[in-house]
C-alpha positions as CSV (number, residue, x, y, z in Angstrom):
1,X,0.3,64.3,-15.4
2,X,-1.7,62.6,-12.5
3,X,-5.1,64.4,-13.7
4,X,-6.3,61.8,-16.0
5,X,-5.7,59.3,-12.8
6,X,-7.6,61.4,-10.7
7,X,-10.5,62.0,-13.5
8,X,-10.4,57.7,-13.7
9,X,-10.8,58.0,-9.5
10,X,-13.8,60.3,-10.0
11,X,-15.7,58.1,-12.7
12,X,-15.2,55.2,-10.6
13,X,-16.7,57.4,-7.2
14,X,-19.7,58.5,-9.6
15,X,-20.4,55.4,-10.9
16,X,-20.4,53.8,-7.7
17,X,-22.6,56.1,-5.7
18,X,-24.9,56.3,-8.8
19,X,-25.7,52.7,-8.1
20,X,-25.5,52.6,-4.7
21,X,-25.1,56.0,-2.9
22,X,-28.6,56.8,-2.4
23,X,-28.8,60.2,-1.8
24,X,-25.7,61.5,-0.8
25,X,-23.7,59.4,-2.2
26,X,-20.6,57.1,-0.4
27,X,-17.8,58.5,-2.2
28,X,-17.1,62.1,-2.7
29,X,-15.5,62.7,-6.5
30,X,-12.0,63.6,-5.7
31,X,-10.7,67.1,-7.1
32,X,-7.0,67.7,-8.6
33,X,-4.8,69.7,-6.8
34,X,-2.5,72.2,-9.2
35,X,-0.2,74.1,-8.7
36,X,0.6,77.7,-10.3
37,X,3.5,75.9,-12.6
38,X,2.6,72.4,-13.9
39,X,6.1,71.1,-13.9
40,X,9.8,71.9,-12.1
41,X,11.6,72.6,-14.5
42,X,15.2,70.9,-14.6
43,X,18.7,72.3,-14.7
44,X,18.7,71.5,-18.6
45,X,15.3,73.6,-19.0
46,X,13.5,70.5,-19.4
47,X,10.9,69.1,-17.0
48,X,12.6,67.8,-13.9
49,X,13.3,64.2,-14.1
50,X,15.7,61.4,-12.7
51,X,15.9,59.7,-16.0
52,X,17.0,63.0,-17.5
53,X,20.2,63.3,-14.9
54,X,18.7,67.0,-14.3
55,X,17.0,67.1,-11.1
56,X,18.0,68.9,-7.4
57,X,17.6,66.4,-5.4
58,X,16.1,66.9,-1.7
59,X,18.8,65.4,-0.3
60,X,22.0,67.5,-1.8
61,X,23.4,69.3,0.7
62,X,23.7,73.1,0.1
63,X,27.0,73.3,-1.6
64,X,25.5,70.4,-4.4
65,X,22.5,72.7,-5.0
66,X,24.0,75.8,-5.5
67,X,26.6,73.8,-8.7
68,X,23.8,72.7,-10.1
69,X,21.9,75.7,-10.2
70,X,24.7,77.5,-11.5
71,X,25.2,75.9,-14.6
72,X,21.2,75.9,-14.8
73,X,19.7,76.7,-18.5
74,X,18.8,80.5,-18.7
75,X,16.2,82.9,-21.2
76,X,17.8,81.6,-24.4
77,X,17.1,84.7,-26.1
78,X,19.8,87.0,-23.4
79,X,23.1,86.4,-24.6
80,X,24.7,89.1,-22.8
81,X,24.5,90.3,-19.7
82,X,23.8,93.4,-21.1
83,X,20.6,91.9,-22.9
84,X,16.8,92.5,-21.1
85,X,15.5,88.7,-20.3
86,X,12.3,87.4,-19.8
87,X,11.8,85.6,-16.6
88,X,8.3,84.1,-18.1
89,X,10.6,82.0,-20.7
90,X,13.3,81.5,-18.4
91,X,13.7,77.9,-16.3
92,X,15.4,79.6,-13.4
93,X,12.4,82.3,-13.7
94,X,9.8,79.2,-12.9
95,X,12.1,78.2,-9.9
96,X,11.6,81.8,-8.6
97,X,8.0,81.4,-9.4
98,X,7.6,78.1,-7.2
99,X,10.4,78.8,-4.3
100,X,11.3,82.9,-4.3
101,X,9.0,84.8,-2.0
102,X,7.4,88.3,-3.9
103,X,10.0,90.7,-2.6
104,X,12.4,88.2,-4.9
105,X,10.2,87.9,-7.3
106,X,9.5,91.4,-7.9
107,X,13.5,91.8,-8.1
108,X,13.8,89.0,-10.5
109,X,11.0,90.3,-12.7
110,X,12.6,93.9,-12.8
111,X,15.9,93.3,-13.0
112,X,16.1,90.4,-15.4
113,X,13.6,92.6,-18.2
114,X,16.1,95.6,-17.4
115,X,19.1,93.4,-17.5
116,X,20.1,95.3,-13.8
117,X,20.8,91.8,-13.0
118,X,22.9,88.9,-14.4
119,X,21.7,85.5,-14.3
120,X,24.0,84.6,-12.1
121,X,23.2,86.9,-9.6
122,X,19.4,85.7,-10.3
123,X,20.6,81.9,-10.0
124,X,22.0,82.6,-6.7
125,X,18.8,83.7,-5.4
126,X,16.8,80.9,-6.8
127,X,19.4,78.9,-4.9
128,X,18.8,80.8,-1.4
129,X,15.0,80.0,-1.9
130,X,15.5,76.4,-3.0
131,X,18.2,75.6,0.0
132,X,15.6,78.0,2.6
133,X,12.7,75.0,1.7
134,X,15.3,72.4,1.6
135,X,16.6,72.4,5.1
136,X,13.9,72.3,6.9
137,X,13.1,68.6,5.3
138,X,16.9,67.8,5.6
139,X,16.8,68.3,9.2
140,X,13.9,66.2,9.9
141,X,15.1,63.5,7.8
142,X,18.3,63.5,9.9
143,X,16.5,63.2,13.0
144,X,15.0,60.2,11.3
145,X,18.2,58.6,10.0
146,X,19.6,58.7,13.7
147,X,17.1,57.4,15.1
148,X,14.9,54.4,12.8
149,X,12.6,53.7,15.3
150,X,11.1,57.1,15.2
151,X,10.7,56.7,11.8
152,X,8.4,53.3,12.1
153,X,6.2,54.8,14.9
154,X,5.5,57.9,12.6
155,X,5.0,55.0,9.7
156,X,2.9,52.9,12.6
157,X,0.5,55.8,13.7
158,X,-0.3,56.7,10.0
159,X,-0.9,53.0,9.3
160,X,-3.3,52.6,12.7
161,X,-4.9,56.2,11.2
162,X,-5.7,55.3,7.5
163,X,-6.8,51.9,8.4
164,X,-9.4,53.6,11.3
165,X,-10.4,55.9,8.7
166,X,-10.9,53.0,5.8
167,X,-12.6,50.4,8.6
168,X,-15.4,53.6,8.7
169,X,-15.6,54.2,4.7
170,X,-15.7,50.4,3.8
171,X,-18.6,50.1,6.6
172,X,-20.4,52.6,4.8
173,X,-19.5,51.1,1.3
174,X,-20.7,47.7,2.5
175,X,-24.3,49.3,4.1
176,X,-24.6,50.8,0.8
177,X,-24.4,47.7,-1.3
178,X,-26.3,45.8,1.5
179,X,-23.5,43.4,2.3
């Protein structure tokens, strides 16, 4: 949903540089980064979203993650275990498609179209991917939360970065206008 922002940001860079960019231009017309799946889906099936009450959190600890995934939304079409699924249709199939490396992937694809799995047993993965991503960030945050103050100089040395970097690109924007 942030493409049309990001089309707005490259209008403004082209109209900019048209008048004043000379040749190679000041700004360079930023590109949108997507990913492979355009939204995470939520445990209800629907996109992911506070306001819906059905999102994972980064910050739930292991035991809150796995709950939630297990009551997770599944291929609405398998109604019994027995049933073959389709992990393209499935919410927990587009978790596996973001988190899940391709050795779990591969399983979830076979065994959910053969029904060889349950989707519980294909929840539980999608859990060990989701908490394997997770942890990493939880740790660093709690190295952060002991200690604050390494949190502002991290916040400081970005700050002295962005504002070297913008000192040099509003230079050349001010050149280019002849200010």
């Amino acid at each position: 949903d942030q493409v049309p922002h990001v089309e707005l940001t490259r209008e403004i860079a082209r109209r900019f540089n048209m008048f004043y960019g000379g040749k190679h231009g000041v700004f360079p017309e930023p590109q949108p980064l997507l990913t492979p799946t355009p939204k995470l889906p939520g445990t209800d099936g629907r996109k992911m979203s506070k306001s819906y009450g059905n999102t994972v959190m980064p910050t739930d600890p292991e035991p809150v993650v796995r709950q939630k995934l297990k009551t997770m939304v599944t291929d609405p079409a398998r109604v019994r275990r027995t049933d073959p699924g389709n992990p393209d249709v499935c919410p927990v199939g587009d978790l596996h498609k973001i988190f899940s490396d391709p050795p779990t992937l591969a399983k979830v694809d076979q065994g959910c179209r053969s029904a060889g799995i349950g989707c519980i047993e294909c929840k539980g993965w999608a859990a060990d991917a989701l908490v394997h991503v997770l942890n990493p960030m939880q740790e660093r945050r709690r190295k952060y939360e002991q200690n604050p103050k390494l949190a502002w100089e991290v916040i400081e040395a970005g700050g002295a970065k962005a504002r070297k970097i913008c000192d040099s690109t509003m230079s050349d924007v001010r050149g280019s206008m002849n200010l």
